[in-house]
RODO-2510 file (C-alpha; in nm, 4 decimals, decimal comma):
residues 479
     n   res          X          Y          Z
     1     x     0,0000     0,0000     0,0000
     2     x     0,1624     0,3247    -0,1125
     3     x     0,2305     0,6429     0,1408
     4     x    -0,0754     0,8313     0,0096
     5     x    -0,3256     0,5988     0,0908
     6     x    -0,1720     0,3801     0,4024
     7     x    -0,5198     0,3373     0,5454
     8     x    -0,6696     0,1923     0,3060
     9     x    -0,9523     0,4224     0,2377
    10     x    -1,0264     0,5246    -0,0975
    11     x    -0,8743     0,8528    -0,2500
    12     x    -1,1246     1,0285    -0,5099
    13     x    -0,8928     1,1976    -0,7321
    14     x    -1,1358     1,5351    -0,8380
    15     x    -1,0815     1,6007    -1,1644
    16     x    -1,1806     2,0121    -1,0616
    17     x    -0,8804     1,9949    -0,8145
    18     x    -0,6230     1,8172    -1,0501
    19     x    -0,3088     2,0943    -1,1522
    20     x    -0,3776     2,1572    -1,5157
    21     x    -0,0018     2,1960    -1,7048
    22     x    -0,0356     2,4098    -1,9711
    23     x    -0,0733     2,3078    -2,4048
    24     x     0,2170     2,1191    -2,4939
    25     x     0,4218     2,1154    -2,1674
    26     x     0,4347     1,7753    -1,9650
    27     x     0,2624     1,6253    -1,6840
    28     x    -0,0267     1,4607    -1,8622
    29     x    -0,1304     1,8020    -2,0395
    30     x    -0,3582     1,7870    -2,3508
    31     x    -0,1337     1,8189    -2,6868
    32     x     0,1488     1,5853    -2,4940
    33     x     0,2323     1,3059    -2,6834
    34     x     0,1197     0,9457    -2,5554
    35     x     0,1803     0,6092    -2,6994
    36     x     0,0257     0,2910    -2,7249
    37     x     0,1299    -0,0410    -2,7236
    38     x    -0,1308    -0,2644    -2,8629
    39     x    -0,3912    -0,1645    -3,2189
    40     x    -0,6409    -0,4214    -3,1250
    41     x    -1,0035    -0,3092    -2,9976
    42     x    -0,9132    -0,1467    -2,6872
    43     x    -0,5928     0,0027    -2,8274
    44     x    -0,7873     0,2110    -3,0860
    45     x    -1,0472     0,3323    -2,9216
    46     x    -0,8460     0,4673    -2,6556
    47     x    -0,6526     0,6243    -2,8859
    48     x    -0,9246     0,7825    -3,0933
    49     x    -1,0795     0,9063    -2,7255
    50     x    -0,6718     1,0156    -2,6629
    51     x    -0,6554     1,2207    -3,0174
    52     x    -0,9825     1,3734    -2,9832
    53     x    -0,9102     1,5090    -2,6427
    54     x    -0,6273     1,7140    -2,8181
    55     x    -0,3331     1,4244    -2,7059
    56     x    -0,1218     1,3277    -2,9853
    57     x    -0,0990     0,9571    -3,0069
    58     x     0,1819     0,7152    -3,1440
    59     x     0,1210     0,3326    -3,1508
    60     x     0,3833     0,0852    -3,1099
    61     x     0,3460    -0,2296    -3,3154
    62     x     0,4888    -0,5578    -3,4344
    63     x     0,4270    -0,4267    -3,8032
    64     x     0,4000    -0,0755    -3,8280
    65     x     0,3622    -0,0598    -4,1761
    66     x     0,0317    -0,2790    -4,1917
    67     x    -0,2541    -0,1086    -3,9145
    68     x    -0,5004     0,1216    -4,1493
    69     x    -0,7327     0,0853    -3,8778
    70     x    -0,6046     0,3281    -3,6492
    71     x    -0,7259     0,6799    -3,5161
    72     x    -0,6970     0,9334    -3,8160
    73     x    -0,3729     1,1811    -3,6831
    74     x    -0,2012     0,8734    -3,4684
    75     x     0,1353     0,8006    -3,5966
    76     x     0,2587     0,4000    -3,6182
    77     x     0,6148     0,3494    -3,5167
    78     x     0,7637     0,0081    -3,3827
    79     x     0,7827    -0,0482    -3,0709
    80     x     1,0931     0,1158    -2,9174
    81     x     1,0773     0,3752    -3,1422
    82     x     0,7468     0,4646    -3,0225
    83     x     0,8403     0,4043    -2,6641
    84     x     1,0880     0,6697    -2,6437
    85     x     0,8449     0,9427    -2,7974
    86     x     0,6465     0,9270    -2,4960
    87     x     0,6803     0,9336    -2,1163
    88     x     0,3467     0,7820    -2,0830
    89     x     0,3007     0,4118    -2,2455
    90     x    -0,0118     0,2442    -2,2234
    91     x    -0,0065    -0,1069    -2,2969
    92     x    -0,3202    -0,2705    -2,4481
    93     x    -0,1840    -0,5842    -2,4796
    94     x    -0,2495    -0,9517    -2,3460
    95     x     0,0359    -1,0622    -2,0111
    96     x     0,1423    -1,3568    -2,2498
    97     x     0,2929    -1,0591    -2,4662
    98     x     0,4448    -0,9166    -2,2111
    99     x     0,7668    -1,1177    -2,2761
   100     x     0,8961    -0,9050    -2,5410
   101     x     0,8859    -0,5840    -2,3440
   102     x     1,2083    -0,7381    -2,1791
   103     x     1,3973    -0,6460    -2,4765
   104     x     1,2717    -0,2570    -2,4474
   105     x     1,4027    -0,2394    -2,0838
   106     x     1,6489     0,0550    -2,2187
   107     x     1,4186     0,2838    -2,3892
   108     x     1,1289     0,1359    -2,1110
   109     x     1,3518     0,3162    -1,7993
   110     x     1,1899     0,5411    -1,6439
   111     x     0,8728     0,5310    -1,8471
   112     x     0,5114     0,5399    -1,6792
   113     x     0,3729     0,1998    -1,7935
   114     x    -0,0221     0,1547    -1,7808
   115     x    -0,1362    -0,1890    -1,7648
   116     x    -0,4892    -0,1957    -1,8614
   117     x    -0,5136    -0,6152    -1,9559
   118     x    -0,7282    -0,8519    -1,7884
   119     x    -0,7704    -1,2087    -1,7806
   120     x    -1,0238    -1,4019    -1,9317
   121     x    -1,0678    -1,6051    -1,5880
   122     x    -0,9614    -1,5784    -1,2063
   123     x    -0,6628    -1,7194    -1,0516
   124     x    -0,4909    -1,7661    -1,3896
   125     x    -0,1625    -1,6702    -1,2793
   126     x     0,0355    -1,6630    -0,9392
   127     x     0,0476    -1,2565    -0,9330
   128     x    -0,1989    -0,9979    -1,0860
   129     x    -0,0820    -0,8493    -1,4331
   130     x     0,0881    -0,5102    -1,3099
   131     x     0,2483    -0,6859    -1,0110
   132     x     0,4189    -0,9291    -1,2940
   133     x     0,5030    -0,6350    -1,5036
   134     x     0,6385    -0,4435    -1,2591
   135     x     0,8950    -0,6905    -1,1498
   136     x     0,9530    -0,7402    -1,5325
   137     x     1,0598    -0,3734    -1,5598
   138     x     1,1339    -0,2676    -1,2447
   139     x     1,2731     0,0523    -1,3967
   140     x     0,9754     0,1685    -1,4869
   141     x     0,7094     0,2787    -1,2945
   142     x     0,3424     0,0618    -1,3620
   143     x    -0,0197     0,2202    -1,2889
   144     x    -0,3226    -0,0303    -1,3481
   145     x    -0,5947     0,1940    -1,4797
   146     x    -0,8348     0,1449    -1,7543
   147     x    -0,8895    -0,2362    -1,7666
   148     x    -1,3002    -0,1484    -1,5731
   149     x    -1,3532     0,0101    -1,8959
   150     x    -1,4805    -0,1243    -2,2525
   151     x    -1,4075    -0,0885    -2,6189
   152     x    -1,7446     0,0391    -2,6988
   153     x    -1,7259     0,2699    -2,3753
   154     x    -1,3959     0,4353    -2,4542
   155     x    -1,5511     0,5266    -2,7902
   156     x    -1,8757     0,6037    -2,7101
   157     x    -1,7225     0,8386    -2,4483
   158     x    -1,8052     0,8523    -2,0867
   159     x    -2,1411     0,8305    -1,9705
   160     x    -2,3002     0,8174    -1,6169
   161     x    -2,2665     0,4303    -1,5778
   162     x    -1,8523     0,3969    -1,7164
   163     x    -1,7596     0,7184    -1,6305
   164     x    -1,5525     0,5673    -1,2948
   165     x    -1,2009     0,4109    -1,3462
   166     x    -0,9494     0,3036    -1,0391
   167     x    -0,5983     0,3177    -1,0345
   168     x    -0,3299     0,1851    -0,8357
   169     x    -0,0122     0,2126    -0,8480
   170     x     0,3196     0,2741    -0,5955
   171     x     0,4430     0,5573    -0,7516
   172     x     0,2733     0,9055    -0,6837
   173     x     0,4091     1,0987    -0,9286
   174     x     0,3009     0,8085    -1,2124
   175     x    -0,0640     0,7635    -1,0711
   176     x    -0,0731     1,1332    -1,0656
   177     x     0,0067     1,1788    -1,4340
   178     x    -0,2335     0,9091    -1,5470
   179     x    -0,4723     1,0642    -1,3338
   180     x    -0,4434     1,3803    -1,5544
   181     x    -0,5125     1,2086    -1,8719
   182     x    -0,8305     1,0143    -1,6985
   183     x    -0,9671     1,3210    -1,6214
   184     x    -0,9117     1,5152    -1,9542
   185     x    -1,0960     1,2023    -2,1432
   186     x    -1,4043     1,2855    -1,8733
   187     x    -1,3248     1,0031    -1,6142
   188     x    -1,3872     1,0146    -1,2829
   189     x    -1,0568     0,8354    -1,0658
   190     x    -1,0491     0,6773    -0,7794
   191     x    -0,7274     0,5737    -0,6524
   192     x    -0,6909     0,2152    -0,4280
   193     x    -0,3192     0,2502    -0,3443
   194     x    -0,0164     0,0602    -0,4620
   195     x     0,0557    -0,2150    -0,7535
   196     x    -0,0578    -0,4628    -0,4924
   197     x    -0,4042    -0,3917    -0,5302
   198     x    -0,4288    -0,4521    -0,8715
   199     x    -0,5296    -0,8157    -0,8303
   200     x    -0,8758    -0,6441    -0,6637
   201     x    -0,9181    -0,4133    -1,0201
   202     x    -0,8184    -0,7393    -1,2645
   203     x    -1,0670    -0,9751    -1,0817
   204     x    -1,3765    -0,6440    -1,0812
   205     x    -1,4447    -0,7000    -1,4342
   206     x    -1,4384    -1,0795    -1,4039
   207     x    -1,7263    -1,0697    -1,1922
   208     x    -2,0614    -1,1332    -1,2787
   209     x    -2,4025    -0,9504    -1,1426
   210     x    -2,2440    -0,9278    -0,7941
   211     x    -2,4404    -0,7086    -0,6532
   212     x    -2,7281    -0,8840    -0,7979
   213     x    -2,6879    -1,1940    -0,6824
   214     x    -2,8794    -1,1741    -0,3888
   215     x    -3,1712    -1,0004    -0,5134
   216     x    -3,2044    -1,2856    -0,7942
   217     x    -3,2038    -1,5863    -0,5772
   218     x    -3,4540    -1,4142    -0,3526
   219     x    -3,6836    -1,3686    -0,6762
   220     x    -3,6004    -1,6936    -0,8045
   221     x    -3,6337    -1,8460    -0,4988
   222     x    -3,9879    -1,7267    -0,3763
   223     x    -4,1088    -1,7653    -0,7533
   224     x    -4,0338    -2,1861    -0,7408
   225     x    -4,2163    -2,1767    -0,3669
   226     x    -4,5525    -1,9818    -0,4948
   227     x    -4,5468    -2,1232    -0,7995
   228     x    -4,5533    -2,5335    -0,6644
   229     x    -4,7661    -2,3585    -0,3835
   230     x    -5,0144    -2,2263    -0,6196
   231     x    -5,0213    -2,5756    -0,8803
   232     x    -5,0826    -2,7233    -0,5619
   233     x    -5,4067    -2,5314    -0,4461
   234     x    -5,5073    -2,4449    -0,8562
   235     x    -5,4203    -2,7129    -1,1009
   236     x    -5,3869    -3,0393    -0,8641
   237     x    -5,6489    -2,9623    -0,6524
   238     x    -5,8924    -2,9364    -0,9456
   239     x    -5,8092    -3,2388    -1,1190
   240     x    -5,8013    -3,4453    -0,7832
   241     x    -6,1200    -3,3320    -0,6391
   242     x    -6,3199    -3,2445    -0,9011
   243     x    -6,1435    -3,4162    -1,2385
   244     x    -6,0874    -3,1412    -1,4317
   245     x    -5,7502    -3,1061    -1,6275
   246     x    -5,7043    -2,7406    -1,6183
   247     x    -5,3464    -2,7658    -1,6614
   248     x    -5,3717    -2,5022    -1,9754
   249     x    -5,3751    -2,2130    -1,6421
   250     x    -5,0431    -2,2604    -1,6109
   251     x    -4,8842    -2,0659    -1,8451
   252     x    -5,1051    -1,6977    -1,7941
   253     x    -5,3239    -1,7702    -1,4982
   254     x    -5,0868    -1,9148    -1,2462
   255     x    -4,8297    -1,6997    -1,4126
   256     x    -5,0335    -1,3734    -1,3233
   257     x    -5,0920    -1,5047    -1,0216
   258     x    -4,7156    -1,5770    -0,9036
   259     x    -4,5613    -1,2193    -1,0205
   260     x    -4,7920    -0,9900    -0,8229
   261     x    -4,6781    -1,1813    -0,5600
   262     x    -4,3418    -1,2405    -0,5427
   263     x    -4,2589    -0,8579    -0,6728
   264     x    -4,5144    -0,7000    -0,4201
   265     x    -4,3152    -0,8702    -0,1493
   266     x    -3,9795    -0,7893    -0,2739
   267     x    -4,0877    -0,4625    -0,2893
   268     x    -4,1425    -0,4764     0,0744
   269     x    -3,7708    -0,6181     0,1382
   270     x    -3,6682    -0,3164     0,0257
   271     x    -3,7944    -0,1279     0,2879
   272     x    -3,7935    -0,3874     0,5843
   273     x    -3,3733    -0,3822     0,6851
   274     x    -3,4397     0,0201     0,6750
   275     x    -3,7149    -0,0164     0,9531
   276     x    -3,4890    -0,3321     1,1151
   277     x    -3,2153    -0,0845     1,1188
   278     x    -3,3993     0,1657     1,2788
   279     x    -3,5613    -0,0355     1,5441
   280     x    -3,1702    -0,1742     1,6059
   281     x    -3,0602     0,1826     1,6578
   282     x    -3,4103     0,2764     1,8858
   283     x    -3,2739    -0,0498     2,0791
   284     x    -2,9399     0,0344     2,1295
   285     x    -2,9805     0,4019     2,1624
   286     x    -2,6644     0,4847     1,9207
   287     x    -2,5730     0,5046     1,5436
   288     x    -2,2085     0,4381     1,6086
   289     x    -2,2211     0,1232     1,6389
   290     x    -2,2097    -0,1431     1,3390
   291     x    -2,4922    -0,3242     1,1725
   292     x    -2,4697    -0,6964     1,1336
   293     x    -2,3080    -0,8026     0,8347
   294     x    -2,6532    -0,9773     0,7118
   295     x    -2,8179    -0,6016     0,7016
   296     x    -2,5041    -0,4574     0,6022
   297     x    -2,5451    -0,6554     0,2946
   298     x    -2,9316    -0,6512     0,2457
   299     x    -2,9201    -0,3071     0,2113
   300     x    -2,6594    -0,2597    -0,0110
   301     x    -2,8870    -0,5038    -0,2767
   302     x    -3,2257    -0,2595    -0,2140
   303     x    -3,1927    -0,1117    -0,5528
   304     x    -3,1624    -0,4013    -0,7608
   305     x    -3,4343    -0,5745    -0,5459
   306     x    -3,6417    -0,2952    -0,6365
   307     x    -3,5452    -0,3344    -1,0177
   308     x    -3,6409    -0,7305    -0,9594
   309     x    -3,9663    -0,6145    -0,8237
   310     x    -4,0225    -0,3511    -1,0772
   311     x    -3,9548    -0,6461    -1,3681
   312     x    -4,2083    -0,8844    -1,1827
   313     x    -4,4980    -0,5970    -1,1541
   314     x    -4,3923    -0,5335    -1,4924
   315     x    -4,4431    -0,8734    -1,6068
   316     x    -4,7934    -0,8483    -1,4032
   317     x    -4,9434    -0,5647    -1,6073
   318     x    -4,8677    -0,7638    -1,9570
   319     x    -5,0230    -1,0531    -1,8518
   320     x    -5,3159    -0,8603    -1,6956
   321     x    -5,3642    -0,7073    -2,0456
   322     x    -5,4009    -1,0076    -2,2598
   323     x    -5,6530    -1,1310    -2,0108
   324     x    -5,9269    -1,0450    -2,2040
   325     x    -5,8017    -1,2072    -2,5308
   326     x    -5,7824    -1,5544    -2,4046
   327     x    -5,9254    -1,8203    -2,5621
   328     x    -6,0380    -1,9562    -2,2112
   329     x    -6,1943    -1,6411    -2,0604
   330     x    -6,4136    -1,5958    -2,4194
   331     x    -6,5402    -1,9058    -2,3976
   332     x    -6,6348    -1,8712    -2,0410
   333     x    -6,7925    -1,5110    -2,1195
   334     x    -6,9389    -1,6390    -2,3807
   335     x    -7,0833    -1,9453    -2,2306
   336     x    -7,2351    -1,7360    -1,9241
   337     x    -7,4069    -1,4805    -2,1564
   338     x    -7,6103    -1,7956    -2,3818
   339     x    -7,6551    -1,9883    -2,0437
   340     x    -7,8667    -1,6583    -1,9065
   341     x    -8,0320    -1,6102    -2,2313
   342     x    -8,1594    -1,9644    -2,2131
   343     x    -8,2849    -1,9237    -1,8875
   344     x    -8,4155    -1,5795    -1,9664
   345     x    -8,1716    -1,4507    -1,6326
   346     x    -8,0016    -1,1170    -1,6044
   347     x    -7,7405    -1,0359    -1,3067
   348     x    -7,8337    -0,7287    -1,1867
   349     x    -7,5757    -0,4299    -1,1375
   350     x    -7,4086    -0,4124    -0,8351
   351     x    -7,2676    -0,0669    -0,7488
   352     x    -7,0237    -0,2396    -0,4907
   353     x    -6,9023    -0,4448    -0,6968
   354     x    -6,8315    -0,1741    -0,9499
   355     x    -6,6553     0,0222    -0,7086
   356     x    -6,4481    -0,2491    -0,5665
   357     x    -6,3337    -0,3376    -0,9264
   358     x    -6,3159     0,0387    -1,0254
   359     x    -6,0397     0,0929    -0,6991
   360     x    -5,8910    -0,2036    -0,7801
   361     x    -5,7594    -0,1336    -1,0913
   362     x    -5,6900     0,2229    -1,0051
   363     x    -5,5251     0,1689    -0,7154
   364     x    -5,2575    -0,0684    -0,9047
   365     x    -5,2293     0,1403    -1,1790
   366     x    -5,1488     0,4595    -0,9466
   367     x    -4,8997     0,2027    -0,7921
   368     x    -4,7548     0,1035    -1,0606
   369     x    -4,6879     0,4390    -1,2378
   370     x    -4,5084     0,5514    -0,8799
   371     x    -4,2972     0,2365    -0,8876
   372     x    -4,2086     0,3183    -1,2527
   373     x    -4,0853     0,6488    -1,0883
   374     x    -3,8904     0,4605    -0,8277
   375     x    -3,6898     0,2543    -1,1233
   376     x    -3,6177     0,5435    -1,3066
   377     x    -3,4800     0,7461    -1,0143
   378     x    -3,2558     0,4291    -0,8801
   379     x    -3,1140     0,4738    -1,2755
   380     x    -2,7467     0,6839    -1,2313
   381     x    -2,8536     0,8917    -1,5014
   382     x    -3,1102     1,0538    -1,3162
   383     x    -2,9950     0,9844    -0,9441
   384     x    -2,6847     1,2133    -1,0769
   385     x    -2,9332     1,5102    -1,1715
   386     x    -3,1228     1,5417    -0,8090
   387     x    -3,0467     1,6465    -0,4815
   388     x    -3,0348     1,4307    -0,1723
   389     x    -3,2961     1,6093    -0,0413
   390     x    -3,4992     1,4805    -0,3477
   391     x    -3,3760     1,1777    -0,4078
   392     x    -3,4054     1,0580    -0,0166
   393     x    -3,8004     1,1826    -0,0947
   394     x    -3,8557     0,9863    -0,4396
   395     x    -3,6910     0,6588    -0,2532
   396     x    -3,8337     0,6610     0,1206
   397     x    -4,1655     0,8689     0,1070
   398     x    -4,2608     0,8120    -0,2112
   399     x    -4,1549     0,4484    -0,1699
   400     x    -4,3465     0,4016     0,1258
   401     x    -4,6932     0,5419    -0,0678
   402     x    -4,5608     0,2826    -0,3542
   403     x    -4,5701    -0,0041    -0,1525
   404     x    -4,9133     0,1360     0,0370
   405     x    -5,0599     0,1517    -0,2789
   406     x    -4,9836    -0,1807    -0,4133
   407     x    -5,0691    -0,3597    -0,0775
   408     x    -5,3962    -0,2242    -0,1015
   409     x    -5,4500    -0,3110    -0,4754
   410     x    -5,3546    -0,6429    -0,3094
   411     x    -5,6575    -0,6188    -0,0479
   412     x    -5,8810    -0,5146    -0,2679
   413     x    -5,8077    -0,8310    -0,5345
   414     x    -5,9204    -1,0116    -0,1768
   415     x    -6,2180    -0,8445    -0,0618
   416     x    -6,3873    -1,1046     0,1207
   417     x    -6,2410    -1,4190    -0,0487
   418     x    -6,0748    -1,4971     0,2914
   419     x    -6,4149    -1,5350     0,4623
   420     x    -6,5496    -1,7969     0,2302
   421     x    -6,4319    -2,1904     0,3237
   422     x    -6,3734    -2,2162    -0,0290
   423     x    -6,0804    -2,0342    -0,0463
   424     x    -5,8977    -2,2509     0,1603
   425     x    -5,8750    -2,5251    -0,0669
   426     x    -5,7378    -2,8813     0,1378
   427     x    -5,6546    -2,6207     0,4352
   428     x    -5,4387    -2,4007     0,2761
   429     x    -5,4173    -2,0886     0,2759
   430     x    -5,4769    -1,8622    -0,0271
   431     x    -5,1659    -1,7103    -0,2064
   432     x    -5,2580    -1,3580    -0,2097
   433     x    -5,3323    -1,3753     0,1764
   434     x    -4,9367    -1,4664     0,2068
   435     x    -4,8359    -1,1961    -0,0264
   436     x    -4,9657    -0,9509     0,1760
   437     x    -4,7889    -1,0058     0,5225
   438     x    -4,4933    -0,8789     0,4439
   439     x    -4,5666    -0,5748     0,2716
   440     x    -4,8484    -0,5318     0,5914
   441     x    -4,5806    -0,5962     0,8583
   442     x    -4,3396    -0,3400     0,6847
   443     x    -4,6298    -0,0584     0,7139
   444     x    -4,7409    -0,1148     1,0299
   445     x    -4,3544    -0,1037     1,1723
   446     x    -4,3037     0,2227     0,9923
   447     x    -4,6146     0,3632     1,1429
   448     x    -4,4858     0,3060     1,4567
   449     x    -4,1864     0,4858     1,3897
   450     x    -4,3792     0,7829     1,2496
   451     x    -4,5139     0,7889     1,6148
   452     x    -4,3865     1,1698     1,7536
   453     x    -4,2535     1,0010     2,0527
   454     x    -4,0457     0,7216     1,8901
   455     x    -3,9519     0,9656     1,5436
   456     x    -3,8237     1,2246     1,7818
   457     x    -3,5730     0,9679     1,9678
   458     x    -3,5021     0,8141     1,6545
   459     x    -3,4230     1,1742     1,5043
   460     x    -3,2170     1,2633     1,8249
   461     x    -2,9871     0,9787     1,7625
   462     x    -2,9604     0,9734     1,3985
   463     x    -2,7766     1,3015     1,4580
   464     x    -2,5110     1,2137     1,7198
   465     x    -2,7355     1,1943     2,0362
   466     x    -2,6144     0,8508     2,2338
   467     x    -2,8353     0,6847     2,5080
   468     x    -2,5229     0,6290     2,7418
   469     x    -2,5318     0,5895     3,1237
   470     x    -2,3952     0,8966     3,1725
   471     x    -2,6562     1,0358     3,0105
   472     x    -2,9034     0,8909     3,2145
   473     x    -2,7152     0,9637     3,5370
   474     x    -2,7136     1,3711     3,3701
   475     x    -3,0957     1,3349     3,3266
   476     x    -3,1792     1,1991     3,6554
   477     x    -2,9224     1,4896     3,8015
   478     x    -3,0663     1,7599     3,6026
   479     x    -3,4385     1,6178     3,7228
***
């Protein structure tokens, strides 16, 4: 771990506090000449993002006079001639390459070398990429930067979601001039300390849906349980007790029937480890002390169990939509309206009914349009453009009235289904019903936080305020 960052905290290089050197001169200033190992992919785009940031670029390559596929204005040189043009080299090249750049040692000396490879798998090699090159060339001075970012994002230029890159490296004066030339091409850097951490960096973009994970095998998880749950109570049931084979329900009806659910209480996980967190800190009567890692990491995942949630509700509305096409429900509509006509029957209108219907679909359309808002605030792109003032109001407030909204929509699908024996086919107990505890235990929690008594203790120690024994002993004093 290098000097500057001994603690091991992370160092956001601001690119508004960065010395700017002026045109031409060194130090990573724009119209400074950089060169580039590699003309693959990466190696061009980089250097078309390098040339149109005002940089002039020379490549260094195994056949100089056959790349026409290069960044109009680079120059192609071999390799040690283009090595000693610049002081900054970065090489886009794979570590069984790296070989040759034994023979460059000479014109490599003193040269800031930026490793931007990755490995196609983990654990490939006994030491990370930049710790190998560095004791390859320990006259020069390696920074791993780059290798988070694609091809296609280097030349589409930066954009909310790849606009961060990390360095590391164990030379300050190296990191810092790489750390010029992130920032001119509109990259945000954060540095994580010396070469040694660049086995963290190479493994980052080896990972797959880390942070989503968790949110997944929730989803996936409750989706197998309702759904055998539900075939149990709807399909089985049916053909057991009665002998009908109404096996066709699977695919929209117990469908519909197993999204709602599973997304209305994921929805609710969201906001259960916030109230958990609060009751923790109401019980211990501090916020300086840690959560357990299980919340730690639960809330972490809230956003992409809300995009889960948002995918299943989603999912919900589709469905609900082609409802009315099905070949089952015509037939059924179909065969009620000729069965009344031969019995010369009419249902009369009932003005609960049509209310209870009438809420029920605007209630979950008025739910879903504000957890459509949720999803599209959660999105970097537009979390970067608000406050935290206004974000903290989309996600928590507005959040809460979300899953308010869509609980009810739940209870009003119910109405008084849970009072007829029916409903609990072979003593179970109906799927919706289970949906809705959750979501119902969530609310009722957070009303009893929004109680003045427990939201003004809760308040007092969210901003510093500790429930210590001296404190108590002061109270009793000063009573």
């Amino acid at each position: 771990m290098s000097s500057d960052n001994m603690n091991g905290e992370l160092k956001v290089l601001n690119p508004e506090c960065l010395p700017l050197a002026p045109m031409g001169a060194g130090g990573g200033a724009a119209g400074e000449t950089l060169c580039i190992f590699g003309t693959g992919d990466l190696g061009r785009s980089l250097g078309q993002r390098l040339v149109q940031s005002g940089y002039r670029v020379t490549y260094g390559s195994r056949r100089p006079d056959n790349c026409g596929l290069i960044p109009q204005g680079a120059q192609v040189m071999n390799h040690a001639a283009a090595a000693q043009s610049a002081r900054i080299i970065f090489l886009c090249i794979h570590r069984e390459h790296y070989s040759f750049l034994q023979t460059l040692a000479p014109q490599l000396s003193g040269k800031v070398l930026v490793d931007v490879s990755n490995n196609p798998e983990k654990d490939m090699f006994p030491e990370a990429n930049a710790v190998y090159l560095q004791r390859l060339l320990p006259e020069a001075s390696v920074v791993k930067a780059l290798n988070t970012l694609s091809a296609w994002g280097l030349q589409n230029g930066p954009s909310d979601a790849n606009r961060q890159t990390f360095i590391c490296g164990d030379s300050a004066e190296a990191k810092q001039a790489v750390s010029e030339v992130c920032t001119r091409l509109g990259l945000w850097v954060v540095d994580r300390g010396g070469v040694g951490a660049s086995q963290e960096l190479e493994d980052f973009p080896l990972q797959l849906f880390p942070e989503w994970r968790l949110p997944l095998s929730i989803a996936v998880g409750l989706s197998a349980v309702f759904f055998i749950y539900l075939l149990i109570r709807d399909i089985i049931y049916s053909y057991v007790e009665d002998g009908k084979d109404t096996s066709f329900r699977i695919m929209v009806s117990l469908a519909n029937k197993v999204f709602p659910i599973v997304s209305l209480i994921m929805l609710s996980l969201c906001y259960l480890p916030g109230v958990m967190a609060a009751l923790l800190q109401l019980h211990r009567g501090t916020k300086y002390r840690r959560f357990p890692d299980w919340l730690d990491r639960w809330m972490l995942c809230r956003k992409q169990m809300g995009l889960v949630a948002l995918g299943l509700a989603s999912l919900h509305v589709l469905y609900t939509l082609i409802i009315g096409f099905r070949y089952y429900v015509r037939y059924r509509v179909g065969a009620g309206i000729i069965s009344q006509v031969l019995k010369n029957q009419t249902t009369e209108f009932s003005n609960i009914l049509a209310w209870r219907t009438d809420s029920y679909y605007s209630v979950g359309i008025l739910g879903f349009a504000l957890f459509i808002v949720l999803g599209i605030t959660s999105l970097p792109s537009v979390s970067n453009t608000l406050s935290w003032r206004e974000f903290s109001f989309i996600q928590s407030k507005l959040g809460y009235v979300t899953l308010f909204l869509c609980t009810f929509h739940g209870y009003l699908y119910g109405w008084d289904k849970f009072l007829r024996l029916s409903s609990y086919k072979w003593y179970t107990v109906p799927g919706y019903l289970l949906s809705l505890v959750v979501p119902t235990v969530v609310l009722g929690l957070k009303l009893l936080l929004l109680l003045p008594c427990v939201d003004r203790r809760l308040t007092r120690i969210r901003r510093g305020w500790e429930d210590t024994p001296q404190d108590s002993s002061e109270r009793k004093l000063l009573i």
